[in-house]
KOLVEXPA-158552 format. One record per residue: residue in one letter; y negated, x, z negated of N, C-alpha, C, CB in turn. Coordinates in steps of 0.1 Angstrom, whole numbers, padded with zeros to 4 digits, always signed. Glycine has a CB too. Layout:
% KOLVEXPA-158552
AYXZYXZYXZYXZ...
END
This chain:
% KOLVEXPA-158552
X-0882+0976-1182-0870+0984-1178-0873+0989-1164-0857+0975-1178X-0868+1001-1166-0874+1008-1151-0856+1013-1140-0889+1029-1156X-0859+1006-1133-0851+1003-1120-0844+1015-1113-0862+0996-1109X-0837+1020-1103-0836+1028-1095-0842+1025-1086-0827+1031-1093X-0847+1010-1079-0858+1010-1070-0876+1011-1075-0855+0996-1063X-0874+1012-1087-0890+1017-1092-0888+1027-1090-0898+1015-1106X-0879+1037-1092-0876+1053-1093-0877+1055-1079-0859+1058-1100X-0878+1048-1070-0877+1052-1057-0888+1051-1053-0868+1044-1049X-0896+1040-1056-0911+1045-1056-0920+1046-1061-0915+1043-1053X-0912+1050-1071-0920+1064-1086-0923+1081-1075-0900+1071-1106X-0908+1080-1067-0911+1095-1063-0923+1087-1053-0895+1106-1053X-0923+1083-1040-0929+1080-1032-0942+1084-1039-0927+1068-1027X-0950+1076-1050-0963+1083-1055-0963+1096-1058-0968+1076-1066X-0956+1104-1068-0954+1114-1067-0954+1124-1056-0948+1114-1071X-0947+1124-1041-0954+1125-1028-0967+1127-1029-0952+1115-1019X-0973+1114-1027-0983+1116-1025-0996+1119-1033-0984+1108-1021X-0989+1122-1049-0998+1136-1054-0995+1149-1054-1000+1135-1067X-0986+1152-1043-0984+1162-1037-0993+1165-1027-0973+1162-1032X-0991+1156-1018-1001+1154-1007-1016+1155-1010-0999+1142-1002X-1020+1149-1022-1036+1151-1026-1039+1166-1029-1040+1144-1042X-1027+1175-1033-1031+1186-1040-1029+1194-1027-1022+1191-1054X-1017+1194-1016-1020+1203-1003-1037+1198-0995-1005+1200-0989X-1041+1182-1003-1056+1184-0995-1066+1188-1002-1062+1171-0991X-1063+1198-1015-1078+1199-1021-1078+1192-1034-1091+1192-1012X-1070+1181-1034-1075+1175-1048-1067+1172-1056-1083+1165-1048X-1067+1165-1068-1063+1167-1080-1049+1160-1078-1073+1161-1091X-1037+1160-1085-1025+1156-1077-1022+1146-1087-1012+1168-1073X-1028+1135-1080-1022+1121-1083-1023+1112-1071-1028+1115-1096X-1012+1105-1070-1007+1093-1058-1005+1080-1070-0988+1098-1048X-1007+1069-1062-1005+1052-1065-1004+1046-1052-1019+1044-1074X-0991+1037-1052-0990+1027-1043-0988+1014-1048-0981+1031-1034X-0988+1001-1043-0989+0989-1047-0974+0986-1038-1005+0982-1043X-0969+0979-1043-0953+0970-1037-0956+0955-1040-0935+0974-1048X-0946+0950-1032-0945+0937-1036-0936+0936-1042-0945+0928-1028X-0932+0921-1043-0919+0915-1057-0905+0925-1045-0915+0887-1060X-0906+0925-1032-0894+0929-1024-0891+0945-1026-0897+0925-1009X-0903+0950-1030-0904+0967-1031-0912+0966-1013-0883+0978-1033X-0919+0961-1008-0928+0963-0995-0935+0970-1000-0934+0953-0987X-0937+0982-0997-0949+0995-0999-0962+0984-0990-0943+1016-0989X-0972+0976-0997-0985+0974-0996-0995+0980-0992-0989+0972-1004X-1000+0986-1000-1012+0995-0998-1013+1010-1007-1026+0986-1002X-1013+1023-1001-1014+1035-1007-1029+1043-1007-1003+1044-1000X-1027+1052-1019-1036+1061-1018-1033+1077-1030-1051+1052-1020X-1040+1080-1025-1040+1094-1034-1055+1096-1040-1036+1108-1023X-1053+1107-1047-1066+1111-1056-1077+1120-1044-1061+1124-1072X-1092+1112-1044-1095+1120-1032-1113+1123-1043-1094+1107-1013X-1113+1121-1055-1124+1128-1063-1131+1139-1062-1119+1130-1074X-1123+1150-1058-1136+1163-1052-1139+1162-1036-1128+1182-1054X-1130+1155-1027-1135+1158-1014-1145+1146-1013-1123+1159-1003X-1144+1133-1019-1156+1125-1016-1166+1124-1030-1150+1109-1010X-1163+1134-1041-1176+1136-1048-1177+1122-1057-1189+1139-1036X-1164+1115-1059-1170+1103-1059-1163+1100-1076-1166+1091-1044X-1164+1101-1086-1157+1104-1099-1149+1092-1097-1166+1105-1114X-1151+1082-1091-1143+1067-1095-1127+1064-1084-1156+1050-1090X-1131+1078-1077-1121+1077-1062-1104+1079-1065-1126+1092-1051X-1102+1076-1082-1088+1080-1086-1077+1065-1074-1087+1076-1110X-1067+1064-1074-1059+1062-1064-1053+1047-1071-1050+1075-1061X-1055+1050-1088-1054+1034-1089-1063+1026-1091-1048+1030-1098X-1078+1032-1094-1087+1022-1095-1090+1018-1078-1102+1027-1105X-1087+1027-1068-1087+1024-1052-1078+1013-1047-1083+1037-1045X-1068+1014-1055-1057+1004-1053-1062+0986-1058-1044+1011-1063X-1066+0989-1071-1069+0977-1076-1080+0973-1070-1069+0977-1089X-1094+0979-1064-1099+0969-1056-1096+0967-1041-1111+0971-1058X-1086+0977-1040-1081+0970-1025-1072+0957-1030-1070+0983-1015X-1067+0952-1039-1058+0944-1044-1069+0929-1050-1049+0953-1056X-1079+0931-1056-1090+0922-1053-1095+0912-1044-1096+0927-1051X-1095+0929-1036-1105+0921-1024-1091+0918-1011-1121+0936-1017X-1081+0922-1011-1071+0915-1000-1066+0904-1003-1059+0921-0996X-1056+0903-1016-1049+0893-1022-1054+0886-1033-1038+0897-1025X-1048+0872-1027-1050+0864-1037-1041+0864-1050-1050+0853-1033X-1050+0855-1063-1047+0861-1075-1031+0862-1077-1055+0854-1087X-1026+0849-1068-1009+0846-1076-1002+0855-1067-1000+0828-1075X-1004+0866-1054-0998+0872-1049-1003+0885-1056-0998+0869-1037X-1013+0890-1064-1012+0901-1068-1005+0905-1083-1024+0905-1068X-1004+0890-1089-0998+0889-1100-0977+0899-1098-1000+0869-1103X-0976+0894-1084-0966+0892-1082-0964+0910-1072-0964+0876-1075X-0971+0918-1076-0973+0935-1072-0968+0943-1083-0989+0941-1070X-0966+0951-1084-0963+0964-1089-0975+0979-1082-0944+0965-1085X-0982+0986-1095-0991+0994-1087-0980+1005-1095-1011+0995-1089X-0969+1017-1084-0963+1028-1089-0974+1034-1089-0953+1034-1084X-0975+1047-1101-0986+1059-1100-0983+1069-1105-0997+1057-1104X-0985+1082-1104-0979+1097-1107-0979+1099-1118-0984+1108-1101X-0991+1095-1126-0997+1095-1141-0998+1081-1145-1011+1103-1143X-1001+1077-1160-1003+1067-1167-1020+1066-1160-1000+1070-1185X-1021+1057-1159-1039+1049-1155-1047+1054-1166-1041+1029-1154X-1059+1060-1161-1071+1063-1176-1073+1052-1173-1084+1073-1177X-1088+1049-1190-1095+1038-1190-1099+1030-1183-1101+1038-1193X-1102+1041-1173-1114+1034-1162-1106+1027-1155-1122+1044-1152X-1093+1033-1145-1082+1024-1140-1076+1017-1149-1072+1030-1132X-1072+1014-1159-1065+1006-1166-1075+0996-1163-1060+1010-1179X-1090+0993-1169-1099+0981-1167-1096+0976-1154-1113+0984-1168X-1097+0985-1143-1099+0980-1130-1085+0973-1124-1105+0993-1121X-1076+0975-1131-1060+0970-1127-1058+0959-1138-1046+0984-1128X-1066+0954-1147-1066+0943-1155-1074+0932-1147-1072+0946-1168X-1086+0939-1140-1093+0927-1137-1092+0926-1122-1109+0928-1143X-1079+0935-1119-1075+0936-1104-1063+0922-1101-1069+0953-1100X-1055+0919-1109-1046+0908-1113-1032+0914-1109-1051+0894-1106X-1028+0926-1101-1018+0938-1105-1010+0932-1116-1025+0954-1111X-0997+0927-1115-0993+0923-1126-0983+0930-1133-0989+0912-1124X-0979+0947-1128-0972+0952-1130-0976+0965-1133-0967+0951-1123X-0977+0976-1140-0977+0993-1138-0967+0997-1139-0985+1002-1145X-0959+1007-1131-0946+1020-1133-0956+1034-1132-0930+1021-1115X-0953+1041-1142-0957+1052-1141-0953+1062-1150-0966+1051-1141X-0951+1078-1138-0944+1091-1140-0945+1094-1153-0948+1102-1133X-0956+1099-1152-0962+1111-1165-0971+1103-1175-0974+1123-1159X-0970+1103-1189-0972+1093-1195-0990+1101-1198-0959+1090-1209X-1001+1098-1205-1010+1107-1206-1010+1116-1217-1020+1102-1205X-0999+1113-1225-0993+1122-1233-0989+1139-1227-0981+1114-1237X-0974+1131-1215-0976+1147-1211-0980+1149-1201-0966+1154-1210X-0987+1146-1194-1003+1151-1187-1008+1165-1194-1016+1139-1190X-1016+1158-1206-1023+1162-1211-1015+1177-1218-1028+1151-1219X-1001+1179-1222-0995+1188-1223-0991+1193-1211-0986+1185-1231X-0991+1190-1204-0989+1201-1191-1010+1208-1182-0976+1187-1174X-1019+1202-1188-1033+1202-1186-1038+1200-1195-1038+1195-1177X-1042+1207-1209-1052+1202-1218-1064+1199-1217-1052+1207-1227X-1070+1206-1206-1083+1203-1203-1085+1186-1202-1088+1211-1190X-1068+1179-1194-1074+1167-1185-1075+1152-1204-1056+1160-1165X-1072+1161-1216-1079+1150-1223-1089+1154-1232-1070+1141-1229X-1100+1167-1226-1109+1173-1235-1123+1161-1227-1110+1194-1232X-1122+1151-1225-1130+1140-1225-1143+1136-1233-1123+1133-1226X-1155+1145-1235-1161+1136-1246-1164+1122-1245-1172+1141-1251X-1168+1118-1257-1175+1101-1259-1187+1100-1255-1177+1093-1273X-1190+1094-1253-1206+1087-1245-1214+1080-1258-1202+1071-1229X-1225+1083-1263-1232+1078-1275-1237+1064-1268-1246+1090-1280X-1230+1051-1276-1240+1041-1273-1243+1036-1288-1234+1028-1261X-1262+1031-1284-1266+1020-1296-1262+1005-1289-1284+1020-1301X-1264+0996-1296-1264+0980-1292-1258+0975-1300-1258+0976-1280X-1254+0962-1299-1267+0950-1294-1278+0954-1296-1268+0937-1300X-1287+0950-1286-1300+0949-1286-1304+0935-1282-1306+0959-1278X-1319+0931-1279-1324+0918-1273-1315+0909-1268-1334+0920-1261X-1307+0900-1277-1297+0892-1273-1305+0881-1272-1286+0890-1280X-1313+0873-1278-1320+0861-1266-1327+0864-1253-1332+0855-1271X-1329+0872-1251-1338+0881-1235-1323+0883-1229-1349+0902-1238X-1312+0893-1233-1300+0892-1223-1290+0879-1223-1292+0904-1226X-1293+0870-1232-1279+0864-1225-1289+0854-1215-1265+0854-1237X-1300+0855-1213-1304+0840-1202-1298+0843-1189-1322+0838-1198X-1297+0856-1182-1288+0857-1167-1275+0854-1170-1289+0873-1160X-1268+0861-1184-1254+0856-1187-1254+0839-1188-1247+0863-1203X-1261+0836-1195-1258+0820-1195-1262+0810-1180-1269+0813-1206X-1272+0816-1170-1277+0812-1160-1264+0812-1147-1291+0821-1159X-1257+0824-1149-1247+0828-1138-1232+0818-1144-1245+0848-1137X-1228+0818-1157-1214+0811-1160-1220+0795-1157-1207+0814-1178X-1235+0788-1159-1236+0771-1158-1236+0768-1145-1249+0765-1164X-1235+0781-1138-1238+0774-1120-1223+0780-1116-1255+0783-1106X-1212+0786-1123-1202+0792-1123-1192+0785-1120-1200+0796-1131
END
């Protein structure tokens, strides 16, 4: 159930995919709160100015959330964000421990307001391959784990 204090800083991200787009880039904002609504840590989409495809504002968030807080205090965050998290941020806010997402635009209508942003192709993979040769580092790194 979404709050009038998530709505409050639903807009705040929204801002700041305002703010991405008066800098050049693609307009999406994410900020992280605590259980109190303390605005944490922010960012915006900064993908064309630092060239960097992974530089979306929630996978930025979730390893700032990593690497500051510990697990039971991130459990206990909320990451607001302008749009629904792609794949790539959704992984990274799973294994970020973020125990919360609010978010504007679902990627439903995203994608109806930008059809390009879900003309995405798939990536061809084969595998499994050499599973006695790969799991010896997997088994070597979880027994000293």
């Amino acid at each position: 159930m979404i709050t009038p204090a998530d709505e409050a800083l639903l807009r705040r991200a929204i801002r700041l995919a305002t703010a991405a787009v008066a800098d050049g880039d693609a307009p999406y904002g994410s900020l992280v709160a605590g259980p109190d609504g303390t605005v944490l840590a922010e960012a915006h989409n900064t993908v064309r100015r630092d060239r960097d495809i992974s530089a979306h504002p929630e996978l930025k968030l979730a390893r700032w959330a990593a690497r500051e807080l510990d697990p039971e205090a991130a459990a206990r965050t909320t990451l607001y964000t302008s749009c629904q998290p792609c794949g790539m941020c959704a992984g990274g806010l799973v294994r970020s421990g973020i125990g919360r997402v609010v978010f504007a635009l679902s990627t439903e209508q995203l994608v109806g307001l930008n059809p390009d942003s879900g003309a995405w192709p798939t990536v061809a993979q084969d595998g499994p391959a050499l599973f006695e040769e790969a799991r010896t580092p997997v088994e070597l790194y979880y027994r000293s784990n």
